[in-house]
Each structure stands twice: as structure tokens, then as C-alpha cells.
C-alpha positions as CSV (number, residue, x, y, z in Angstrom):
1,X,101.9,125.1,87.5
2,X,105.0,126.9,86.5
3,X,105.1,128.3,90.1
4,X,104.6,125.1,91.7
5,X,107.2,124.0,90.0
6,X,110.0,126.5,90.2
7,X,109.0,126.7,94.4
8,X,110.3,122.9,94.4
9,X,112.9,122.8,92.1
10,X,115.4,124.2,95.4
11,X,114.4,121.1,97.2
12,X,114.4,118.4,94.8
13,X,115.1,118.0,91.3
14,X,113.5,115.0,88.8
15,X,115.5,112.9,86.5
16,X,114.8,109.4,84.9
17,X,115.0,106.0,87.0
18,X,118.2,104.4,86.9
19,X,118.2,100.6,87.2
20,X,119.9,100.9,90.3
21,X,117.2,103.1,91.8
22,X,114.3,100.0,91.3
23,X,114.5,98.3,94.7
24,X,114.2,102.0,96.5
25,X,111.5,102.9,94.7
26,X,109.7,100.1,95.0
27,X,110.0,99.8,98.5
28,X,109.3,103.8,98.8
29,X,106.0,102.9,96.7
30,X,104.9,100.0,98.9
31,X,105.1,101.5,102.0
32,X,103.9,105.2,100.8
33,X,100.4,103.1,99.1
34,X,100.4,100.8,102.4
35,X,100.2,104.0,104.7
36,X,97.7,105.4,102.6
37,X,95.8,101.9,101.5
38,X,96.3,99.8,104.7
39,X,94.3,96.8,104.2
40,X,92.9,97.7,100.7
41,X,96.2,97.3,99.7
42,X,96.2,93.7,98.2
43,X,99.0,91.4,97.6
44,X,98.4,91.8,93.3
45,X,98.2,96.1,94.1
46,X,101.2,95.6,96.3
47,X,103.2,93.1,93.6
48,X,102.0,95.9,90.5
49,X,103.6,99.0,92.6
50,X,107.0,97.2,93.6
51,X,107.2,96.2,89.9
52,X,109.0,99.0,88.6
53,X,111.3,96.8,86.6
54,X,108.4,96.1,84.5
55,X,107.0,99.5,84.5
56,X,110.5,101.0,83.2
57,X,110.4,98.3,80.2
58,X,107.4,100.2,78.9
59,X,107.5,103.8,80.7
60,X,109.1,106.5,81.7
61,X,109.8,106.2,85.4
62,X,110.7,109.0,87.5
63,X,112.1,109.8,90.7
64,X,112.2,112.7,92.8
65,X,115.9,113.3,94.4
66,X,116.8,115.4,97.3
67,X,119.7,117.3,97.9
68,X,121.4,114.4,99.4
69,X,120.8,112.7,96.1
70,X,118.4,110.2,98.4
71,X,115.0,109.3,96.3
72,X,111.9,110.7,97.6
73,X,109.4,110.0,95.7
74,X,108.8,108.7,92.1
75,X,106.1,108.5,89.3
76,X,105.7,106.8,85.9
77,X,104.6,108.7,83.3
78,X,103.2,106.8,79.8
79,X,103.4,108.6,77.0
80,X,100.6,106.9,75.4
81,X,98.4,104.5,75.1
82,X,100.0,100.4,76.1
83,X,100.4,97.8,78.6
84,X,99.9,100.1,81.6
85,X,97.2,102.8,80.2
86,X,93.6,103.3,80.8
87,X,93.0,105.4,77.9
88,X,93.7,104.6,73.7
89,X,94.0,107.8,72.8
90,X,97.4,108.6,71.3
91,X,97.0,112.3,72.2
92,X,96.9,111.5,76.1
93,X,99.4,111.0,78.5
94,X,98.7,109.5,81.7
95,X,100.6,109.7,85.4
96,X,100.7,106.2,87.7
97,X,102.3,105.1,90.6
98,X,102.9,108.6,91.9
99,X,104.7,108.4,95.7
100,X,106.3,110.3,97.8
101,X,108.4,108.5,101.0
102,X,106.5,109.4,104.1
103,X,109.4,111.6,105.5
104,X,109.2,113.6,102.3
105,X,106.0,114.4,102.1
106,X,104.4,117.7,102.3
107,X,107.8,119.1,101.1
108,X,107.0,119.3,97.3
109,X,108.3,116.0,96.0
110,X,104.4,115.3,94.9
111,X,104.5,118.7,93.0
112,X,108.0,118.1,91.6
113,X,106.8,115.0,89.9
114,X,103.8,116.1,88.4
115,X,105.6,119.3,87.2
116,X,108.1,117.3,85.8
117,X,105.1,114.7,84.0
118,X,103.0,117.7,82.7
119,X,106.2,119.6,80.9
120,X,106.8,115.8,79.8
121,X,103.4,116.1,78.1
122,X,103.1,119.0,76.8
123,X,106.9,118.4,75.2
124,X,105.2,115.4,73.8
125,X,102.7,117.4,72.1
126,X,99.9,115.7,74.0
127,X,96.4,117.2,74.2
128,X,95.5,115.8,77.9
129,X,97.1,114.2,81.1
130,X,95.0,111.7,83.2
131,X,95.5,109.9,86.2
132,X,93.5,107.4,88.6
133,X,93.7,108.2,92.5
134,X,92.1,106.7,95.2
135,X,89.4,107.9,97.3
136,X,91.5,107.7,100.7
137,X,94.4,109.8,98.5
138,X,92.9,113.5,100.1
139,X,96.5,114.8,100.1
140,X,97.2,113.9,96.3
141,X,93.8,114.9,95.0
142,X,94.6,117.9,96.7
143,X,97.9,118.4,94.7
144,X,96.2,117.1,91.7
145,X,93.8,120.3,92.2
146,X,96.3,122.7,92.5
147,X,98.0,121.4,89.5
148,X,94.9,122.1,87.2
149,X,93.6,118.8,87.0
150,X,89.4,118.2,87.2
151,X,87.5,115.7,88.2
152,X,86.5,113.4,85.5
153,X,83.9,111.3,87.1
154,X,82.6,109.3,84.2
155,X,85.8,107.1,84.2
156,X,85.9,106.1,87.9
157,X,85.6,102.6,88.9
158,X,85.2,100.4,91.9
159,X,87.6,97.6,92.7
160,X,86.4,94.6,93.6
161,X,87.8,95.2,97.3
162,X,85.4,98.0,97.2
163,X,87.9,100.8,96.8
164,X,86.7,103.7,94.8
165,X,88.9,104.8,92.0
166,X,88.6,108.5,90.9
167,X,89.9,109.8,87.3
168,X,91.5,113.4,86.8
169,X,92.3,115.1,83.7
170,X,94.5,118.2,82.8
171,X,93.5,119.7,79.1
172,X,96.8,120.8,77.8
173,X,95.3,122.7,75.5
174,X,96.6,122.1,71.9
């Protein structure tokens, strides 16, 4: 991971969401989901990802910032378990919400963020990372791949809409 992340850090650097940056991110979020989602993406999904008002009252949101200091991308990491976590355990961290604007992607912001959520987690002292992705999210369970994370198929769900959810865990190793 630490080569992943020093390749992006030329393009894009990480730093905590500003109050200011909440309507761009959750625009960026929308339509990043909606190109990946389409249809599947409901009006509850849609209202949960432009919420990042809420999210920020109870995570750490993210953005990804280009040179330009325009956001590109953005992520919420939770430090533990609460409002917004699928897991209890207090030695997890989890990632949600991860996108990238469309004209960004393919240009690292994805790896920049989850760099900057995995060094956030292990700073924590946390023993494992998990995220949820969708099915129709090739590109990001790619990324998630080359990031170390595995497949963790015992906590996948299905939606109700009939979208399949897929878990991914990095052991941290403490």
C-alpha cells in the first residue's frame, strides 16, 4: 500500500472535510453512485450519500483535492463501531461512501483515499478495515484488491432492490 500511496500523493493530497466542502461532495457522491448504480440507485441510497452533514457529525469524512485545490473524490472513514457501522467490534475500522468524480477517476483519487483510511487505521491501533461495495463496483473492488483487502463473503447481503452487497476486509495485523 505504501507505493500506492506515495504514486498518488503528486496528484492529490487528503485532508478532512470542511463544512464548506458538503454540498460538492455530496453532489460528487450522487452522481459518482448514480453512474455506477443507475436505477438501483434509490431515492433513500441517494438521500444517505448526499448526507454528508450527517455523516461528518459522527465520522471522519474525507476528501481527495487536486492540485487546483478542486475535490475529487471523498470517503468517510468510522473509527468504530456507531450509527453508520456494520460491525461492533471496537478493534475495526470501516470505509463508506468512497467516490471519486467521474473526470477523476482512474487517476488515483480512489487509492489516495483508501491510503489515507488505512494509515488512519492502523494510527488508531485498529486490528481490521472493512468495507461494503457493490457488485456493479468492478473498478473499486479492483482497487480494494490492490490495496490488500479480501473478500469476506460471509457478510454480504442482498438489498431488497436485489442489489448484491459484497464485504472486504484488510487484517492490519496487530
Amino acid at each position: 500500500m505504501g507505493a500506492l500511496w506515495a504514486a498518488m500523493t503528486d496528484s492529490v493530497s487528503v485532508r478532512r472535510a470542511q463544512r464548506e466542502d458538503h454540498v460538492a461532495l455530496a453532489a460528487l457522491t450522487v452522481a459518482a453512485y448514480r453512474g455506477l448504480l443507475g436505477d438501483a440507485l434509490g431515492d433513500a441510497y441517494r438521500d444517505e450519500l448526499a448526507d454528508v452533514a450527517g455523516r461528518a457529525e459522527v465520522a471522519r469524512v474525507l476528501v481527495a483535492v487536486d492540485a487546483g485545490k478542486h475535490i475529487v473524490g471523498g470517503v468517510t472513514y468510522l473509527p468504530g463501531p456507531g450509527p453508520l457501522a456494520p460491525f461492533a467490534d471496537p478493534r475495526e475500522a470501516g470505509i463508506r461512501f468512497l467516490a471519486v468524480a467521474p473526470d477523476a477517476q482512474g487517476q488515483g483519487v480512489g487509492g489516495a483515499l483508501v491510503a489515507s483510511c488505512v494509515s488512519r487505521a492502523v494510527a488508531d491501533g485498529k486490528t481490521r478495515l472493512s468495507l461494503h461495495t457493490t457488485a456493479p463496483m468492478t473498478t473499486a473492488q479492483r482497487l480494494y484488491g490492490r490495496a490488500g483487502f479480501r473478500r469476506h463473503p460471509g457478510h454480504d447481503f442482498e438489498l431488497a432492490s436485489g442489489l448484491v452487497v459484497l464485504a472486504y476486509v484488510l487484517d492490519l495485523g496487530r
